[in-house]
C-alpha positions, -999 to +999 in steps of 0.1 A: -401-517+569-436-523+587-451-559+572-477-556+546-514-554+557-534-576+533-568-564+520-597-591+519-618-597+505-700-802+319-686-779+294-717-768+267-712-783+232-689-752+217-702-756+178-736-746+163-743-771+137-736-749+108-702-738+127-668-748+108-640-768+126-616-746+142-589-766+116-562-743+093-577-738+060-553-746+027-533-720+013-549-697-009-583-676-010-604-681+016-637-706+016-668-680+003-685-688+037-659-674+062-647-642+035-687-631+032-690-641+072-661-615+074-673-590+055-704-588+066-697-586+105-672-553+091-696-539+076-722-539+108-695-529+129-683-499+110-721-490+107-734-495+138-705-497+162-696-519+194-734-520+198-746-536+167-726-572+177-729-593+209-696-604+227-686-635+209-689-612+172-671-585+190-642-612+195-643-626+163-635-590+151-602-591+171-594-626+167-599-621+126-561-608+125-547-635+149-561-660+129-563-651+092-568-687+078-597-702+101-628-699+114-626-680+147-663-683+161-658-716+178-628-700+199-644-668+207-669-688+222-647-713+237-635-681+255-663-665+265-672-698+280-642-697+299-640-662+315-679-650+307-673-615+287-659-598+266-640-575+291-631-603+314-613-622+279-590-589+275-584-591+315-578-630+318-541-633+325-520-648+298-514-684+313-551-687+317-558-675+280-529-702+272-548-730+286-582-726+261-574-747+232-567-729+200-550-700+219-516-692+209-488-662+208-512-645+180-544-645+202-528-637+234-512-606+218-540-596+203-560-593+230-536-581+249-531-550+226-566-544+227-568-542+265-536-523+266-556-498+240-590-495+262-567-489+293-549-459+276-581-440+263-595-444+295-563-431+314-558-404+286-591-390+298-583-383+335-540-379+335-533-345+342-574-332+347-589-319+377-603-349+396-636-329+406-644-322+369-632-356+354-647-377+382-669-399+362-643-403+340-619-415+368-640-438+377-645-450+338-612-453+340-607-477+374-634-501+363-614-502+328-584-510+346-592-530+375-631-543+375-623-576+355-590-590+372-591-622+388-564-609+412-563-581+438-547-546+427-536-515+450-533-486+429-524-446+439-536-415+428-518-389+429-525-354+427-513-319+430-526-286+452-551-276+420-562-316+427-553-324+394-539-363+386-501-360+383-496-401+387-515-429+385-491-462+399-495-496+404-482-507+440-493-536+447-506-570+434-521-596+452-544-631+450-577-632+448-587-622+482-559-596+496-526-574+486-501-562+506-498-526+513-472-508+523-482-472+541-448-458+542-445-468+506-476-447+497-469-417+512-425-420+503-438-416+468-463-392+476-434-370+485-408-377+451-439-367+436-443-332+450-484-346+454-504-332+477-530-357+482-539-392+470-566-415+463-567-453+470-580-476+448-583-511+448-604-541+437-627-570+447-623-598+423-650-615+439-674-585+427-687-572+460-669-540+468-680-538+507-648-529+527-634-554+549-624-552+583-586-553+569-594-523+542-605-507+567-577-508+588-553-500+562-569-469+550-569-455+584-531-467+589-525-449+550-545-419+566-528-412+594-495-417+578-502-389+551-518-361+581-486-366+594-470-350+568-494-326+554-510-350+530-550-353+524-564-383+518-594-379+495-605-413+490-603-450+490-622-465+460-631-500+462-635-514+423-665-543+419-678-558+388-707-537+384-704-509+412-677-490+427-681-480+470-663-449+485-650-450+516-656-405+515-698-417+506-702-440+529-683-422+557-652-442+563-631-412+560 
């Protein structure tokens, strides 16, 4: 086997004065002030969906069945301090989430249920569809998947003669700057998988999604390894924070 090709690429005050400890609360019913608190943010989620509450609200709302006993706005802050959004909280790996104090087994299951939800819908949207009708969708999908990790990701696309998405796999992770890629790899499976062409995607933690010299050079290598056996290439997708490039728009491939 060929060797892998690597792609390239003071703390604010965390309580508002009015803000509770983050402490257990005695057994029993909970204090008015964090049951009305609760109820209230329900109800103007319910009403006016993800849109009627900012990111640190939206967390609370997730964090509520972690932590039934205690006041959760001070950690949902604490974490949006720590990672800056909502979507990067649900991305943070679990080790990272450990280190926030207040985050325990509860919370990092929690969140990690709710990224594992987003992920699905998203993925339910484009499995088995026609690329060319579903490609916004797709690319919903990759930014869901991909846009907020910390560390690089090579996925596959797979698809069939009608260009419909058979597979969707993992192949590679990396750091934060590169992930080894095996060619042969990519096109082996492309074969137990009876695909007919494929689409690369991978992702720039740093947020910038221009190619490197090294992404470069690997698609071409992945390229030239699927024409050899009657595969197309479609794409190579490179997955920013805010943007997406294709190497097919921008004349790479």
């Amino acid at each position: 086997m060929p060797p892998p090709r690597s792609f390239s690429e003071a703390p604010l005050p965390l309580l508002d004065p009015d803000e509770a400890a983050a402490a257990p609360l005695p057994a029993g019913r909970l204090p008015s002030y964090i049951a009305d608190h609760r109820k209230r943010l329900r109800a103007r989620f319910m009403e006016g969906g993800a849109g009627a509450v900012p990111d640190y609200e939206l967390l609370e709302l997730v964090l509520f069945r972690a932590i039934p006993r205690q006041d959760v706005k001070p950690l949902a802050r604490r974490l949006l301090e720590a990672f800056g959004d909502f979507n990067r909280v649900l991305s943070a790996p679990e080790a990272r989430l450990r280190q926030v104090p207040g985050v325990g087994e509860a919370v990092v299951i929690e969140l990690k249920v709710v990224e594992a939800a987003a992920q699905r819908l998203a993925r339910a949207r484009v499995i088995n569809r026609p690329v060319i009708s579903s490609w916004a969708a797709l690319l919903d999908y990759c930014h869901t998947a991909m846009a907020h990790r910390e560390t690089e990701q090579f996925r596959v696309l797979y698809l069939d003669r009608k260009n419909t998405l058979i597979a969707d796999e993992e192949q590679a992770r990396g750091t934060v700057d590169h992930v080894p890629v095996y060619p042969r790899e990519v096109v082996k499976r492309a074969l137990e998988l009876n695909a007919s062409a494929l689409i690369l995607v991978h992702n720039h933690p740093s947020g910038d999604p221009t190619p490197s010299d090294a992404d470069i050079a690997m698609t071409a290598q992945i390229q030239a390894a699927a024409e050899t056996l009657g595969l197309s290439l479609h794409d190579h997708l490179i997955i920013g924070k805010a943007r997406e490039l294709s190497f097919r728009s921008e004349g790479y491939l």
